[in-house]
C-alpha angles and dihedrals in degrees: 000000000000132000105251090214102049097358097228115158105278126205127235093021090286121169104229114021117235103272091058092046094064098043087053088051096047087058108034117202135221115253096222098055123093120234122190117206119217117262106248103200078064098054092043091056089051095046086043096045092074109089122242131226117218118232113270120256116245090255093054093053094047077054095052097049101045081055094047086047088050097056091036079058095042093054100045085045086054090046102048080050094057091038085047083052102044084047096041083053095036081062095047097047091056104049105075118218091256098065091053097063122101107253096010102090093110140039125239114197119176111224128225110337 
Protein backbone atom coordinates (compact mmCIF):
# COMPACT_ATOMS: atom_id res chain seq x y z
CA UNK A 1 0.00 0.00 0.00
CA UNK A 2 0.90 3.48 -0.40
CA UNK A 3 1.39 6.36 2.21
CA UNK A 4 -1.67 8.78 1.65
CA UNK A 5 0.60 11.89 2.53
CA UNK A 6 3.92 11.23 0.13
CA UNK A 7 2.77 7.96 -1.38
CA UNK A 8 5.87 6.07 -0.82
CA UNK A 9 5.47 2.42 -0.76
CA UNK A 10 4.25 1.60 2.94
CA UNK A 11 4.79 -2.05 4.92
CA UNK A 12 2.15 -4.18 6.46
CA UNK A 13 -0.50 -2.68 4.42
CA UNK A 14 -0.28 0.90 6.80
CA UNK A 15 -1.79 3.64 5.88
CA UNK A 16 1.15 6.60 6.24
CA UNK A 17 4.77 5.20 6.21
CA UNK A 18 7.00 6.13 9.16
CA UNK A 19 8.41 9.09 8.19
CA UNK A 20 4.99 10.69 7.76
CA UNK A 21 3.81 9.32 11.11
CA UNK A 22 6.14 11.19 13.01
CA UNK A 23 5.82 14.16 11.38
CA UNK A 24 1.87 13.84 12.04
CA UNK A 25 2.70 13.22 15.86
CA UNK A 26 5.00 15.89 16.15
CA UNK A 27 2.03 18.32 15.02
CA UNK A 28 -0.95 17.01 16.29
CA UNK A 29 -4.20 18.06 14.51
CA UNK A 30 -7.72 19.03 15.66
CA UNK A 31 -10.33 16.51 15.06
CA UNK A 32 -12.63 18.62 14.01
CA UNK A 33 -10.84 20.07 11.54
CA UNK A 34 -10.92 18.84 7.74
CA UNK A 35 -7.40 17.93 5.83
CA UNK A 36 -7.28 17.30 2.15
CA UNK A 37 -4.48 15.08 0.91
CA UNK A 38 -2.85 15.87 -2.39
CA UNK A 39 -4.03 13.92 -5.43
CA UNK A 40 -1.27 11.88 -6.39
CA UNK A 41 -2.02 11.08 -9.76
CA UNK A 42 -1.54 15.04 -9.89
CA UNK A 43 1.42 15.20 -8.54
CA UNK A 44 2.75 11.99 -10.69
CA UNK A 45 1.72 13.88 -14.23
CA UNK A 46 3.71 17.09 -13.00
CA UNK A 47 6.78 15.19 -11.84
CA UNK A 48 6.39 13.07 -15.25
CA UNK A 49 5.75 16.38 -17.73
CA UNK A 50 9.37 17.36 -17.58
CA UNK A 51 11.43 15.47 -20.59
CA UNK A 52 13.94 13.27 -19.94
CA UNK A 53 17.29 12.90 -21.39
CA UNK A 54 18.49 9.54 -21.85
CA UNK A 55 21.57 8.76 -20.59
CA UNK A 56 24.48 9.41 -23.19
CA UNK A 57 26.17 6.31 -25.12
CA UNK A 58 29.68 5.67 -24.40
CA UNK A 59 30.65 7.08 -27.68
CA UNK A 60 28.92 10.17 -27.08
CA UNK A 61 30.65 10.70 -23.84
CA UNK A 62 34.23 9.88 -25.33
CA UNK A 63 32.77 13.01 -28.03
CA UNK A 64 31.95 15.31 -25.38
CA UNK A 65 34.97 15.07 -23.63
CA UNK A 66 37.50 15.26 -26.52
CA UNK A 67 35.60 18.44 -27.19
CA UNK A 68 35.70 19.52 -23.69
CA UNK A 69 40.06 18.50 -23.82
CA UNK A 70 40.33 20.65 -27.20
CA UNK A 71 38.94 23.90 -25.80
CA UNK A 72 40.60 23.26 -22.49
CA UNK A 73 43.89 23.21 -25.03
CA UNK A 74 42.88 25.87 -26.89
CA UNK A 75 42.51 28.09 -23.83
CA UNK A 76 45.79 27.19 -21.97
CA UNK A 77 47.58 27.56 -25.71
CA UNK A 78 45.92 31.24 -25.85
CA UNK A 79 47.07 31.89 -22.39
CA UNK A 80 50.83 30.74 -22.52
CA UNK A 81 50.74 33.07 -25.72
CA UNK A 82 49.42 36.41 -23.60
CA UNK A 83 51.67 35.45 -20.57
CA UNK A 84 54.89 34.88 -23.61
CA UNK A 85 53.84 38.51 -24.70
CA UNK A 86 53.47 40.30 -21.27
CA UNK A 87 56.79 38.67 -20.49
CA UNK A 88 58.30 39.25 -23.79
CA UNK A 89 57.08 43.51 -22.93
CA UNK A 90 57.80 43.35 -19.23
CA UNK A 91 61.70 42.65 -20.68
CA UNK A 92 61.65 45.23 -23.01
CA UNK A 93 60.46 47.51 -21.06
CA UNK A 94 63.22 46.96 -18.63
CA UNK A 95 66.25 47.00 -20.70
CA UNK A 96 66.73 50.33 -21.48
CA UNK A 97 68.06 51.24 -25.23
CA UNK A 98 71.74 51.96 -23.83
CA UNK A 99 72.66 48.15 -22.53
CA UNK A 100 71.84 46.84 -25.71
CA UNK A 101 74.26 48.51 -27.46
CA UNK A 102 77.60 46.79 -28.54
CA UNK A 103 80.45 48.25 -26.28
CA UNK A 104 78.26 49.94 -23.99
CA UNK A 105 77.66 47.20 -21.27
CA UNK A 106 79.69 49.04 -18.68
CA UNK A 107 80.39 52.73 -17.39
CA UNK A 108 83.50 54.22 -17.32
CA UNK A 109 83.67 57.51 -14.94
CA UNK A 110 86.59 59.03 -14.54
CA UNK A 111 87.17 60.01 -10.64
CA UNK A 112 88.38 63.10 -9.28
CA UNK A 113 90.61 65.18 -12.19
Amino acid sequence: MQCLKCGKETKNEQVFCPRCLAVMEAYPVKQDVHIQLPNHTQRELSKKSGKKRRAPSPQEQIAALRRRNRRLVAVLLAMALLLAVAGYLLARATVSSEDTELGKNYTFEIPFD
